[in-house]
C-alpha atoms as one frame of an Amber mdcrd trajectory, in Angstrom:
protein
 -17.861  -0.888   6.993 -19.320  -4.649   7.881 -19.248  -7.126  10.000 -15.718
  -8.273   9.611 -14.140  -4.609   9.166 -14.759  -1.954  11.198 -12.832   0.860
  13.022 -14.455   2.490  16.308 -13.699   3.923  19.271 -14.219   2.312  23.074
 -15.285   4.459  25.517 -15.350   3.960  29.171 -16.481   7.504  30.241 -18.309
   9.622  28.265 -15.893  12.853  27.999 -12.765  10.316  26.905 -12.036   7.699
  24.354  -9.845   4.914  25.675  -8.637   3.484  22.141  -9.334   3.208  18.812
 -10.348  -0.526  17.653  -9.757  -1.850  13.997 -10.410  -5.391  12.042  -9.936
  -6.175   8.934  -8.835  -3.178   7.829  -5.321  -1.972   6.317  -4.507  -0.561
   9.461  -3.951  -4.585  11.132  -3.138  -6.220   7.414   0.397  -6.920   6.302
  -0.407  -7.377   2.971   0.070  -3.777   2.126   2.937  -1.231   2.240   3.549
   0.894   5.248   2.212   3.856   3.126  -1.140   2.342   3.258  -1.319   1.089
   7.153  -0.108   4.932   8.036  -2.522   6.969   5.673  -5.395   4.390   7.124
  -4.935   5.221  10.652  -4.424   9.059  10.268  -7.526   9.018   8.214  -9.561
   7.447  10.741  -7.919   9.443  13.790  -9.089  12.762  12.008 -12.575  11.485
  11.414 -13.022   9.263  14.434 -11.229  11.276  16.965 -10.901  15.251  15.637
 -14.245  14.617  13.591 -12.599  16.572  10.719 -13.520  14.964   7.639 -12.004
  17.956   5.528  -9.117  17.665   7.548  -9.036  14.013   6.419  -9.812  15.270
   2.671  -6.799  17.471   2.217  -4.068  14.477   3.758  -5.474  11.904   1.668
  -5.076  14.403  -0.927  -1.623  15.921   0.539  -0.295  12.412   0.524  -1.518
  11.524  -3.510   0.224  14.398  -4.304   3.733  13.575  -2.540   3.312   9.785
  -4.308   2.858  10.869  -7.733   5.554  13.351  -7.328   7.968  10.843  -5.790
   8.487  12.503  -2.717   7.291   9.132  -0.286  10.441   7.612   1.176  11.224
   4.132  -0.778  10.605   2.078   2.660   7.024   3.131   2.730   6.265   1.694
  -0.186   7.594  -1.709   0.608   5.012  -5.120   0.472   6.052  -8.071   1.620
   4.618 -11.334   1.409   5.849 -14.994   2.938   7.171 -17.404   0.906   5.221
 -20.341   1.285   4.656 -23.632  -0.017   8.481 -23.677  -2.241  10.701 -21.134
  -3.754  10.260 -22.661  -6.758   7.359 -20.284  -9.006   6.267 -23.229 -10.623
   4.489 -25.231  -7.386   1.908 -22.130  -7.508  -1.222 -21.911  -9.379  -1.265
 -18.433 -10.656   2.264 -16.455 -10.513   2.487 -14.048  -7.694   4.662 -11.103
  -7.595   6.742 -12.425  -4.041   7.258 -15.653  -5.843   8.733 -14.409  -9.708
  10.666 -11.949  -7.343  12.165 -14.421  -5.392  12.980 -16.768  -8.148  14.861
 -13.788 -10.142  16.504 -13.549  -6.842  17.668 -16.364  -7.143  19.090 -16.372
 -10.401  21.429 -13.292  -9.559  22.505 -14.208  -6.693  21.798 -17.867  -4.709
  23.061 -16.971  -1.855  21.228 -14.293  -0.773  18.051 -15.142  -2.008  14.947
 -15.647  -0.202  13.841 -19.199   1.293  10.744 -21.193   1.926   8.907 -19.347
   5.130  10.900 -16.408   4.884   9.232 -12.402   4.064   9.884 -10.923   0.641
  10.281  -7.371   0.466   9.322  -5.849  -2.779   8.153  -2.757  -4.671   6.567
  -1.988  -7.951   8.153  -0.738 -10.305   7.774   0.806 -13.636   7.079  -1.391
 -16.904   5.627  -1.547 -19.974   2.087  -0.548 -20.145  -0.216  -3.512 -19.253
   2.362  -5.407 -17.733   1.010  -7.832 -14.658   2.257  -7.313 -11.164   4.450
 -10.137 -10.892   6.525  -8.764 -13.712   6.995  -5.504 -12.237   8.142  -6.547
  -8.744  11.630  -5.524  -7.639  13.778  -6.144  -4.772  13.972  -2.594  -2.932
  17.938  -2.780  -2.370  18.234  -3.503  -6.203  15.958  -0.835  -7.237  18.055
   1.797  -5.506  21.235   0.351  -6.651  19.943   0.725 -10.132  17.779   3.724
  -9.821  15.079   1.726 -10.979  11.966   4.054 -11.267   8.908   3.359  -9.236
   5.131   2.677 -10.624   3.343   5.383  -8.168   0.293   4.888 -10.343   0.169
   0.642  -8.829   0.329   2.220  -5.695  -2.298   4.752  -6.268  -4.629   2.408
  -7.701  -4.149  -0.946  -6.006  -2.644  -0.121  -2.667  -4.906   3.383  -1.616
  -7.400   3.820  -3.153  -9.494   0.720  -2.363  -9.101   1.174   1.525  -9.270
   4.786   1.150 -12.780   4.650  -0.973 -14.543   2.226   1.736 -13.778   4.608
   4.471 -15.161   7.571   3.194 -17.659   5.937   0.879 -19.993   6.447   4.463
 -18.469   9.834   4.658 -18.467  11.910   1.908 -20.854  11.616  -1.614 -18.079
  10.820  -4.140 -15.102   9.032  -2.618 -13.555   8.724  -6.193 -13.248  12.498
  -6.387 -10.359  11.830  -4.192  -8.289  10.232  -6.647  -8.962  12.922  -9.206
  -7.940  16.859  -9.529  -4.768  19.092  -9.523  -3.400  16.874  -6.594  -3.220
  13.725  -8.894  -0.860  15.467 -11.740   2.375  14.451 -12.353   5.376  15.627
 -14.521   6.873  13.640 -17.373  10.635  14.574 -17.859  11.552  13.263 -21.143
């Protein structure tokens, strides 16, 4: 993709691969939910190693489809992010989902809430229209508790599709057509 992210394969005979090498890429980042390190790497194992790009077509598609129709297990969706410098929201610059998270955290429940180095584990969930990340992050064990519904769309749009359009932006002509089609409808129940 560039110099600092790439994915290839090293070969030391010509008839067999010997592994499949990644940098920068969601596949070695743990910035993202598991949903995103897993579709990465089966994407690039059926173009780099089964060199079936429409095999790699209808699972990114497959997989849209099971998001938007909430059928991805809750622990795939998880981010997590250290808390750094405090716990306290207001020694950062700009607010940051992990941080507000942690703080609300805090407010139920002291005891149990996150401290300065550790991971927080959160998902995205649904809010009002427009609403910034940080106000839509939820604590995963709360969420189910409260059968909190999930924003599949954040995950769509901020979590896939960016990794998902630079590897097949070399690939195939329109990597946004991905994100579009019968595969991308949802249901409203209301």
């Amino acid at each position: 993709m560039n110099k600092k992210r790439y994915a290839g394969l090293y070969w030391s005979r010509p008839d067999k691969w010997d592994k499949m090498d990644t940098k920068g890429i969601e596949t070695v980042r743990r910035d993202n939910c598991a949903l995103v390190r897993r579709v990465v790497d089966t994407v690039l194992q059926l173009v780099l190693i089964e060199h079936s790009v429409d095999r790699a077509i209808g699972y990114v598609k497959g997989v849209i489809a099971d998001l938007l129709q909430d059928r991805i297990d809750l622990s795939m969706l998880v981010i997590t992010k250290a808390l750094g410098k405090s716990a306290d929201a207001a020694d950062y610059a700009a607010k940051q989902a992990h941080v507000e998270l942690a703080a609300r955290m805090r407010k139920r429940d002291p005891g149990s809430a996150p401290a300065v180095g550790d991971r927080v584990a959160y998902v995205i969930i649904e809010a009002a229209k427009g609403a910034p990340a940080y106000e839509k992050s939820e604590d995963p064990i709360y969420v189910l508790e409260h059968s909190i519904p999930i924003d599949y769309r954040y995950y769509l749009e901020n979590q896939l599709s960016g990794p998902l359009t630079r590897i097949f932006e070399g690939i195939i002509d329109n990597p946004a057509s991905l994100f579009s089609g019968e595969h991308t409808r949802t249901i409203t129940v209301g």
